[in-house]
C-alpha positions in Angstrom: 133.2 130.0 107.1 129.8 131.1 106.3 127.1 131.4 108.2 124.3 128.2 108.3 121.4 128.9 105.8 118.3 128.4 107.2 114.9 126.6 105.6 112.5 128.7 104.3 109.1 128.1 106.9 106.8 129.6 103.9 108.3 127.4 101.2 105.3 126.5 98.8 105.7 122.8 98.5 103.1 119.6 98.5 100.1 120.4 97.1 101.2 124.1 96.9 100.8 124.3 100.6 103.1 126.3 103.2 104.3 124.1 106.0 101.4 126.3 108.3 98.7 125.3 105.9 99.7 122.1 106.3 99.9 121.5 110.2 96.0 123.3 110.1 94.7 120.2 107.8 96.6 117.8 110.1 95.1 119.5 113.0 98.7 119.4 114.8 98.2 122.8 116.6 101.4 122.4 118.6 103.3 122.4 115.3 100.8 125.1 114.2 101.6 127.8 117.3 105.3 127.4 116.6 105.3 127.9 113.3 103.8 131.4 113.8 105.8 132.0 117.0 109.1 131.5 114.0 106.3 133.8 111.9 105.2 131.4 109.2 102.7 132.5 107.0 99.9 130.3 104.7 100.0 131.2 100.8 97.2 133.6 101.2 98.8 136.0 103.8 101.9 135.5 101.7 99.9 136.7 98.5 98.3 139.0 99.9 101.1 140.8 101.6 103.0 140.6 97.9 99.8 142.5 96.9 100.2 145.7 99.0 
């Protein structure tokens, strides 16, 4: 038995936003200081960090 896979918090979905983008538009900033406590990036700290 393997173990469980877990989602991917940067995946670039809706509107290619990151989940983190996301919750900052909502302004739901709960959701937003959990999301980086689990390390979640937005799609420019994820491009930029694929830069370096």
């Amino acid at each position: 038995m393997s173990a469980p896979s877990r989602a991917d918090i940067d995946w670039i979905g809706y509107g290619d936003k990151t989940p983190l983008a996301i919750a900052r538009t909502q302004d739901a900033d709960d959701v937003v200081h959990w999301l980086r406590s689990q390390r979640a990036k937005t799609c420019g700290e994820l491009s930029s960090h694929a830069t370096r």
